[in-house]
C-alpha positions as CSV (number, residue, x, y, z in Angstrom):
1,X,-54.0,-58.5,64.7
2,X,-57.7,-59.4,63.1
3,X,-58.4,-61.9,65.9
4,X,-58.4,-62.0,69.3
5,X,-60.5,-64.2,71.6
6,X,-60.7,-64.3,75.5
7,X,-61.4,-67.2,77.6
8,X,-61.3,-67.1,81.4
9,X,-60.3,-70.4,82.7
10,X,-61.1,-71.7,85.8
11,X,-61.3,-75.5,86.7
12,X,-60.5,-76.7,83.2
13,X,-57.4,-77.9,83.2
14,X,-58.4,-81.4,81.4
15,X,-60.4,-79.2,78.6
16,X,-57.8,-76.5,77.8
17,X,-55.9,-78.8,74.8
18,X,-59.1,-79.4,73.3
19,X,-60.4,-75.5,73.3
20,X,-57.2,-74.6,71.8
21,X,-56.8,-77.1,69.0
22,X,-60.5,-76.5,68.2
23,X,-60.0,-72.7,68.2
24,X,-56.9,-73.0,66.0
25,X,-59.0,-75.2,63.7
26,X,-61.8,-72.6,63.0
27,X,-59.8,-69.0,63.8
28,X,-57.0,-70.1,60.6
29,X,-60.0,-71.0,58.2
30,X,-60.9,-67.7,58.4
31,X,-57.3,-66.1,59.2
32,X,-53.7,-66.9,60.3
33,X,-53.6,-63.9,62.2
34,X,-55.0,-63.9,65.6
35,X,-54.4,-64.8,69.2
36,X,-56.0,-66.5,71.9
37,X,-55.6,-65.2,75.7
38,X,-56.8,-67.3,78.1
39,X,-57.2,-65.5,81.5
40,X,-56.4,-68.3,84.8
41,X,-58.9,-66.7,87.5
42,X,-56.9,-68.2,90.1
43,X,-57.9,-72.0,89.0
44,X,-57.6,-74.3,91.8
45,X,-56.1,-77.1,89.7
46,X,-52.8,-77.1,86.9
47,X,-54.7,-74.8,84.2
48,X,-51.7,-72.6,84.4
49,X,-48.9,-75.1,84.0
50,X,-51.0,-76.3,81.1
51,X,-51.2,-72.7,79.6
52,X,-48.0,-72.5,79.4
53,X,-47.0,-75.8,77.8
54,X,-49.7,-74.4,75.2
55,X,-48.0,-71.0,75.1
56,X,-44.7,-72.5,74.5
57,X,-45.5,-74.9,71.5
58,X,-47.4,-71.7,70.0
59,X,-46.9,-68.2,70.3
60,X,-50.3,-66.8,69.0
61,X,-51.6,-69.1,72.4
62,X,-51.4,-66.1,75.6
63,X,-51.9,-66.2,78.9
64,X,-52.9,-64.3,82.2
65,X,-52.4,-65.4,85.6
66,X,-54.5,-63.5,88.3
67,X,-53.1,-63.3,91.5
68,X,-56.1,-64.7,93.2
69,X,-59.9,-65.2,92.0
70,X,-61.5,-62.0,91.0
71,X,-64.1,-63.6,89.2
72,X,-65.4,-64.4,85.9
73,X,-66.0,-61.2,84.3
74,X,-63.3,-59.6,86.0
75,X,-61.2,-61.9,84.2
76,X,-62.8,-61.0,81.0
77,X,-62.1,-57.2,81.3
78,X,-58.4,-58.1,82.2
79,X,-58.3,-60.2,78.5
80,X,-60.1,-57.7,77.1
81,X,-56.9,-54.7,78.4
82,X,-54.4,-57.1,76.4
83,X,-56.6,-57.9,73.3
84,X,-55.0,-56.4,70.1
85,X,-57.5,-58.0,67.3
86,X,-60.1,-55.6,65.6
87,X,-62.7,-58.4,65.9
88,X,-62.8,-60.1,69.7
89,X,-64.8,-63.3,70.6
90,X,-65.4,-63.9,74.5
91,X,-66.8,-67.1,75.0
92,X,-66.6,-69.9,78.1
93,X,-63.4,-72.2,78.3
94,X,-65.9,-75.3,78.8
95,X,-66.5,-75.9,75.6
96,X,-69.9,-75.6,75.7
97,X,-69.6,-72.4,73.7
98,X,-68.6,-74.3,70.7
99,X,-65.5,-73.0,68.7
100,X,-67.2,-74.2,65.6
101,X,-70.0,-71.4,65.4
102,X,-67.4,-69.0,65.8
103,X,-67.5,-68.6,61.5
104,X,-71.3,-68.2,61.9
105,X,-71.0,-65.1,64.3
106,X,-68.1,-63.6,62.0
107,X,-69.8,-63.7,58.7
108,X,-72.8,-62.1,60.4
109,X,-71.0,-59.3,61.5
110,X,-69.3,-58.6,58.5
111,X,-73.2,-57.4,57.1
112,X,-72.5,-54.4,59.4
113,X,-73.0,-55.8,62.8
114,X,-70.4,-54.1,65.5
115,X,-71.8,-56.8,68.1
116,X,-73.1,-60.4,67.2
117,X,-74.4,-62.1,70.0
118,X,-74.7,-66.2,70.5
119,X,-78.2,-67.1,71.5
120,X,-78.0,-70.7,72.9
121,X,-81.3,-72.1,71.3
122,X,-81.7,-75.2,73.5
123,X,-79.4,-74.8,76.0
124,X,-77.5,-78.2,77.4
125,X,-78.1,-77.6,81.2
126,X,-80.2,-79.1,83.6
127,X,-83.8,-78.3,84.1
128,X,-82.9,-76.7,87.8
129,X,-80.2,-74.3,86.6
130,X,-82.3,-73.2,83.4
131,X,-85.0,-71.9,85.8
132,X,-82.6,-70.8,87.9
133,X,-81.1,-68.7,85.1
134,X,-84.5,-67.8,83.6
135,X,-85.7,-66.4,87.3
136,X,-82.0,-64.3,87.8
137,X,-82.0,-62.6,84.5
138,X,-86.4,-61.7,84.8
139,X,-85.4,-59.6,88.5
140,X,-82.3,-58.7,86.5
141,X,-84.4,-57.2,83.8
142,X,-87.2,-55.6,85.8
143,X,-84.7,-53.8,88.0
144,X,-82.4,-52.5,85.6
145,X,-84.9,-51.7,83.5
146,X,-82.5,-53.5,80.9
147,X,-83.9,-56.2,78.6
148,X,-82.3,-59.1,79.1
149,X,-82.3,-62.5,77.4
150,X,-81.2,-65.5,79.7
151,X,-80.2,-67.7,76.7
152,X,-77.9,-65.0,75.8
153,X,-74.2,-64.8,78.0
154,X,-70.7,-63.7,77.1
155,X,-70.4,-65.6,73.9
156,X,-70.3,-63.3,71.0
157,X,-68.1,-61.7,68.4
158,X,-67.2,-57.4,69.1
159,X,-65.7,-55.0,66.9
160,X,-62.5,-53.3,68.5
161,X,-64.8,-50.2,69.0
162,X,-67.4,-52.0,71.3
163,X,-64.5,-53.4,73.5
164,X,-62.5,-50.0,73.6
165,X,-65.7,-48.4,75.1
166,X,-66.4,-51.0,77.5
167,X,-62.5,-50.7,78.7
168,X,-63.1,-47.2,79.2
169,X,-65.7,-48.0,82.0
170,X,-63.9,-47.9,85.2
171,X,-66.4,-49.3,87.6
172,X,-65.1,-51.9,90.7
173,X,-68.4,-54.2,89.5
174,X,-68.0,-55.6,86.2
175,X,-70.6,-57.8,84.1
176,X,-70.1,-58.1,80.6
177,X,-73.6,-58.6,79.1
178,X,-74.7,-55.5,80.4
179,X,-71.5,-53.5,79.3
180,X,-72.2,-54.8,76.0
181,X,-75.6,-53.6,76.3
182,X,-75.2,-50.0,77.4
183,X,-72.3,-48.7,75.6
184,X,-74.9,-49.3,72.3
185,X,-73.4,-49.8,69.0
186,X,-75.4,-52.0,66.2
187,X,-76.1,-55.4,67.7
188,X,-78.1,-58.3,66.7
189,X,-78.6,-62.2,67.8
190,X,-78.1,-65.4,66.0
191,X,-79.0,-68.5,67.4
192,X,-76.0,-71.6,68.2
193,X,-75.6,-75.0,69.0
194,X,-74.8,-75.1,73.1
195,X,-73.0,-77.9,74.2
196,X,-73.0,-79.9,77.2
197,X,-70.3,-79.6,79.3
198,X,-67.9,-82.5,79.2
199,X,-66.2,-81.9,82.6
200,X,-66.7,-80.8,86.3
201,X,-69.6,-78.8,87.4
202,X,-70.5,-75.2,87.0
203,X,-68.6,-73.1,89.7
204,X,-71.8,-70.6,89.8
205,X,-73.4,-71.6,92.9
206,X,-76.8,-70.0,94.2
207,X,-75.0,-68.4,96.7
208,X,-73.0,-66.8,94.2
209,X,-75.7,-66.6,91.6
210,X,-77.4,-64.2,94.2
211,X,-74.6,-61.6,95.4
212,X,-73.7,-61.8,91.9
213,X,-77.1,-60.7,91.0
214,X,-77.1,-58.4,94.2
215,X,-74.4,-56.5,92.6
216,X,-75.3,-55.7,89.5
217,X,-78.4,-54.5,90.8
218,X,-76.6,-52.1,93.4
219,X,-74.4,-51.0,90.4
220,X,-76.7,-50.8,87.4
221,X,-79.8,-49.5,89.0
222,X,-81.4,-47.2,91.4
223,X,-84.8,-49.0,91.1
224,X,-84.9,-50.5,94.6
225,X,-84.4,-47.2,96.3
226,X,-86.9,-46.0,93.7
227,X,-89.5,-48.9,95.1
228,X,-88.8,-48.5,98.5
229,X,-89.8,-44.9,98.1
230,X,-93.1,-46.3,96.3
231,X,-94.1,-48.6,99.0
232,X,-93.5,-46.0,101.7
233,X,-96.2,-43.4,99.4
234,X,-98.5,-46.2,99.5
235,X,-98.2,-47.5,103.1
236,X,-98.9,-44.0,104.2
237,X,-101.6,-43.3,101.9
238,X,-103.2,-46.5,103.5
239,X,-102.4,-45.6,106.8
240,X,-104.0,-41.9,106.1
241,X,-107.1,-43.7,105.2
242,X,-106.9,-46.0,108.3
243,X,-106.7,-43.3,110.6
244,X,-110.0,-41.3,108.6
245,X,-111.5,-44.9,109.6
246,X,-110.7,-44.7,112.8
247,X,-111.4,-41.7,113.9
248,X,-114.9,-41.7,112.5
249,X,-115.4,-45.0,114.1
250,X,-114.2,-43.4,117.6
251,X,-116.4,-40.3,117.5
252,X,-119.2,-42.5,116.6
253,X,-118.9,-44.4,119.0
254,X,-118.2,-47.9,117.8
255,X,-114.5,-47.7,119.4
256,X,-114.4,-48.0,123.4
257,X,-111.1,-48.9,124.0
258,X,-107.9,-48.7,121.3
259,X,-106.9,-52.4,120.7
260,X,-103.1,-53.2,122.1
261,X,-103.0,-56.2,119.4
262,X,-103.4,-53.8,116.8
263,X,-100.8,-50.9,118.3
264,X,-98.3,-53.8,118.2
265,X,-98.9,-55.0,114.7
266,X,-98.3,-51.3,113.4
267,X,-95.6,-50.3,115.5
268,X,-93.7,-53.9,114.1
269,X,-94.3,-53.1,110.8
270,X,-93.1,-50.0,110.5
271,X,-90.1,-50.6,112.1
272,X,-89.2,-53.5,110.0
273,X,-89.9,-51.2,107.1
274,X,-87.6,-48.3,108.2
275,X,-85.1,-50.7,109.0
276,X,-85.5,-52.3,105.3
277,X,-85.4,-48.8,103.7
278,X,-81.7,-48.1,105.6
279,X,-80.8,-51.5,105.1
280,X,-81.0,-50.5,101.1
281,X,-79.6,-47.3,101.0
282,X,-76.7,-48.8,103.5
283,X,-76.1,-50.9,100.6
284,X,-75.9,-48.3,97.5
285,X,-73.3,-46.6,100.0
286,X,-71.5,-49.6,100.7
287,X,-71.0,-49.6,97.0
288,X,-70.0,-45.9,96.3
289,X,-67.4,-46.6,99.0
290,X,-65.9,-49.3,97.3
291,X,-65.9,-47.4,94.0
292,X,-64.2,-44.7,95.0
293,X,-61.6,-46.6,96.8
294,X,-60.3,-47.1,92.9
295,X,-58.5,-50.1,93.5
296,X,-57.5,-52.1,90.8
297,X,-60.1,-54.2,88.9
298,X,-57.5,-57.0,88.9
299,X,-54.1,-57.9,89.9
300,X,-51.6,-59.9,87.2
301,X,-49.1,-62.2,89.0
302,X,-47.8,-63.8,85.9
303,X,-48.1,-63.3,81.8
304,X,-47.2,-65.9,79.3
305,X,-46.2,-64.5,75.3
306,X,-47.5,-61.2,76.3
């Protein structure tokens, strides 16, 4: 196989003809030999029943039905387990990664790229969601210690090489971007034409935006445990110098009495700051128990042409 590309679907039940024909369109101007998988993360609505019309009328069309909603890049990695093509693209079913720059991200690659990556140049979002994005992926970036660019998501082109080091990572929390970004390889950008999106709404809420974000942290980075140590150094080297203060102040005698506000304040703060400190080491643990648990990273229910 010389193609493969991987779409999770998830509320796009009305846009699923439309990907399809236009990925058929641009994948057989380059060749006739490739396959699309499109991964049903437990869709709410008839996307399944409509991937398998698709599958039946064409057999390069593939599909993967979760057993429930694992989530986005979850679904990505289980496309990714089936994909046979030495070149994969993983892009968005919503059609606001366009098919038609697909050609753009292969010929790049053929100049000796193993990763070509789709910077959208003006994105097609609203204003609200593009400083959402730009906020998540700046604490993304400073505590990872990864570089990060929010214009930049799943869409992209990998060689076979890339995607057979990133299944060999066995880890319970997945996001792709960052896969892509540690197991190395030569990558480079090119900027695309984004698309707005022609149905429904984005499922990523900011609840989810923010345990999403949570986790990646808890699984990519030790930097918070790393601060937390930091702010204790500092808060007792302040504290030190407080109680120098205070003591001269006493044996001088500017202090009578030992203020109760004061007492109070300290004792508060501290508290809430040991509690804080536990509160993120509870978490990192929370996570190693999951991990080594080694349950599966997703459960297949039903497979269409596969």
């Amino acid at each position: 196989m010389f193609f493969s590309v991987i779409s999770p679907v998830y509320k796009a039940e009305n846009l699923l003809d439309e990907l399809v024909e236009s990925l058929c369109k641009e994948l057989e101007a380059i060749s006739s030999d490739f396959e699309i998988i499109l991964v049903d993360d437990a869709s709410p609505d008839k996307a399944w029943e409509k991937i398998q019309t698709l599958s039946q009328k064409d057999s390069r069309i593939k599909g993967i039905k979760l057993s429930r909603n694992f989530g986005q890049h979850h679904a990505i990695t289980a496309g990714l387990h089936y994909a046979t093509g030495k070149w994969i693209v993983v892009m968005d079913c919503d059609l606001q990664d366009q098919p038609s720059e697909i050609p753009k991200l292969y010929q790049k690659a053929q100049e000796g790229y193993h990763v070509v990556l789709a910077r959208r140049h003006k994105r097609q979002d609203s204003p609200l969601k593009r400083f959402g994005s730009w906020f998540f992926y700046k604490i993304l970036s400073y505590l990872t210690g990864v570089k990060l660019d929010e214009s930049i998501a799943n869409f992209g082109i990998y060689h076979q090489d890339v995607i057979r080091a990133i299944c060999q990572m066995p880890e319970s929390i997945r996001y792709f971007p960052m896969m892509v970004q540690w197991v190395g390889f030569k990558q480079t950008q090119i900027n695309v034409q984004h698309a707005p999106r022609k149905h429904g709404k984005s499922s990523y809420k900011l609840s989810k935006l923010l345990k999403l974000a949570l986790d990646i942290i808890l699984a990519y980075s030790d930097k918070p445990i790393r601060l937390t140590i930091k702010i204790g150094f500092s808060i007792a080297f302040l504290a030190f110098i407080f109680a120098v203060v205070t003591l001269v102040r006493y044996f001088v005698g500017e202090i009578k009495v030992l203020g109760y506000t004061s007492l109070i304040i300290s004792i508060s703060f501290f508290s809430g700051l040991i509690i804080l400190t536990l509160g993120v080491v509870g978490l990192y643990v929370g996570k190693t128990f999951e991990s080594v648990k080694k349950r599966p990273l997703y459960i297949i229910e039903k497979t269409t042409n596969l």
